[in-house]
C-alpha positions in Angstrom: 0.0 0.0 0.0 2.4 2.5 1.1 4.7 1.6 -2.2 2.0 2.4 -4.4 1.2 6.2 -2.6 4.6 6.3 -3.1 4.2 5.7 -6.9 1.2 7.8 -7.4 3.1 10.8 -5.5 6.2 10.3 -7.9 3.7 10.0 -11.3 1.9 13.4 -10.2 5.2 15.1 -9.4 6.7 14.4 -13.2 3.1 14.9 -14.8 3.4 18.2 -13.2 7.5 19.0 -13.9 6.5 18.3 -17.4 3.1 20.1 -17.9 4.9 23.6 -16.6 7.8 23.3 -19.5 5.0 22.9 -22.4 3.4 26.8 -23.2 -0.4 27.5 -22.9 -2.2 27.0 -25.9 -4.8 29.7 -25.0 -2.5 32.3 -25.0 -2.0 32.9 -28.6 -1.4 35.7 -30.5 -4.6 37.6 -32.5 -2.6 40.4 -34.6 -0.4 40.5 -37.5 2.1 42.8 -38.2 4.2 45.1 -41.4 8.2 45.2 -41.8 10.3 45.9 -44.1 12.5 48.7 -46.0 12.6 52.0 -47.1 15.6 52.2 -49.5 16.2 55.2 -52.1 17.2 55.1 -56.0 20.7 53.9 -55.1 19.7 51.0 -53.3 21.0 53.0 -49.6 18.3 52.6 -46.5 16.6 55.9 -45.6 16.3 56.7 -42.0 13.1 58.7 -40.8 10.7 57.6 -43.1 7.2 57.9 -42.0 5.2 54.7 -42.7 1.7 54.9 -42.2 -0.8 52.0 -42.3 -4.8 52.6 -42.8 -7.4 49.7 -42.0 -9.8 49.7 -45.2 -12.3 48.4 -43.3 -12.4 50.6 -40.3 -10.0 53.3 -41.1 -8.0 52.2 -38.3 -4.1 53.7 -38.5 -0.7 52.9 -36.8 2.5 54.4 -38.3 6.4 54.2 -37.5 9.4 56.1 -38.2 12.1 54.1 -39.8 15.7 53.1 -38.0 18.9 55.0 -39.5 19.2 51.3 -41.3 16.1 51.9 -43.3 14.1 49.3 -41.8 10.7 49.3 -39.9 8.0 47.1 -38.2 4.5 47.9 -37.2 3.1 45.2 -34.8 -0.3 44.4 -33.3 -2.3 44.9 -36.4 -6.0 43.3 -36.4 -6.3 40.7 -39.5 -7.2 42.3 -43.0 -6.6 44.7 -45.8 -4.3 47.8 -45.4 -3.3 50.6 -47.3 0.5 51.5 -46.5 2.0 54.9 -47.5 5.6 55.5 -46.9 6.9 59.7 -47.0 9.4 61.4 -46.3 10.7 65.6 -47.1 12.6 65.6 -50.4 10.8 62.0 -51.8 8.0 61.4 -53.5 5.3 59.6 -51.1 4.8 56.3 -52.2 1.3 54.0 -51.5 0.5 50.5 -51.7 -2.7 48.9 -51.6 -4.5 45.6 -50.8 -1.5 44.7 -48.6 -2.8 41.6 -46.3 -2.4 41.2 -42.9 -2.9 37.9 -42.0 -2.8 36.5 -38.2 0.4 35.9 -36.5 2.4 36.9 -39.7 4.9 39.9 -40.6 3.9 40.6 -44.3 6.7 42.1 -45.8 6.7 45.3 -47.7 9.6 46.8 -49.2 9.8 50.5 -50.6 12.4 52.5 -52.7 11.4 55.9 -53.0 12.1 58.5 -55.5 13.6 62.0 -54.7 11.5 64.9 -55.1 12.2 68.6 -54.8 9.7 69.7 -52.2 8.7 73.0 -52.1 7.8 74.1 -48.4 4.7 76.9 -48.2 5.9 79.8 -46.4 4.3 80.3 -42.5 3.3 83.7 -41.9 2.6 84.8 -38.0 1.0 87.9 -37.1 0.0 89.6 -33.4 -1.5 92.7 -32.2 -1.2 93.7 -29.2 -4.5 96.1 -27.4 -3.9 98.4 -24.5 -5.4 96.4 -22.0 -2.5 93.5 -22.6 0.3 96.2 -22.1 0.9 99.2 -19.9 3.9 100.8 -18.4 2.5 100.6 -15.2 2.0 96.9 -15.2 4.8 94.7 -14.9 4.5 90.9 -14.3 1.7 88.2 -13.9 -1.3 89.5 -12.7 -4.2 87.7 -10.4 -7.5 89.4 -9.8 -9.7 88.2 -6.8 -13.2 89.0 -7.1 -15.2 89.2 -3.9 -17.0 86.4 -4.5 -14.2 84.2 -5.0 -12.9 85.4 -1.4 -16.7 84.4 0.0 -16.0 81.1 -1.1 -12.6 80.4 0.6 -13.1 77.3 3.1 -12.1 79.3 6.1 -12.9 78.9 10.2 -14.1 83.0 10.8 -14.7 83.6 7.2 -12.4 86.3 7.6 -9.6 87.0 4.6 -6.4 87.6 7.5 -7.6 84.0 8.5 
């Protein structure tokens, strides 16, 4: 009797040794992902690239900035049809679409961009100041304290020395 308890204890102990090596089969992964690179006309990565992917079916979008070697990856991407555009200043934006994203899968997308002289729209700023901003008497921040913000201090006498 007691050989057997012995047994049974020894079965359940490697049962449970080898049961805690093997991963969980629930815990898999739901989303796909994009990678690839972003080279220019000479074959050389370019860095800072902004890659942009749009869900067609939601209008869902993620987007990543590419590594000084060119290359990018966008992860956690539901399963389906995406529209990638890759742009940068000084190349011409370049869009794919119908890319599919299937689960648990990087779908690779590669881009070689063109340069493109970009011209930049000037940014014109204008201010005017009124009377009431500026003074020569004033001269630093300025708080003003109604009365009836003082009536509603929490204070014991309701008194403003308190």
């Amino acid at each position: 009797m007691r050989i057997q308890r012995w047994l049974s204890l020894a079965v359940a102990v490697a049962v449970l040794a080898v049961a805690s090596t093997t991963p969980l089969a629930a815990q898999g992964t739901t989303t796909g992902a994009v990678t690839g690179t972003v080279t220019d006309e000479k074959n050389a990565p370019v860095p800072n690239v902004s890659v942009e992917v749009v869900n067609r079916a939601n209008g869902a979008k993620a987007s990543q900035i590419t590594r000084d070697n060119g290359r990018f990856f966008i992860p956690n991407l539901e399963v389906g049809t995406y529209a990638v555009t890759a742009r940068r200043i000084g190349f011409a934006p370049q869009t794919r679409t119908d890319i599919v994203v299937s689960l648990t899968q990087a779908t690779r997308l590669d881009f070689q961009l063109k340069e493109q002289a970009t011209q930049l729209a000037a940014v014109r700023t204008e201010a005017a100041a009124t009377t009431s901003d500026f003074s020569a008497t004033r001269q630093g921040v300025q708080t003003i304290l109604t009365d009836t913000l003082v009536r509603r201090l929490p204070t014991l006498n309701r008194d403003l020395t308190d």
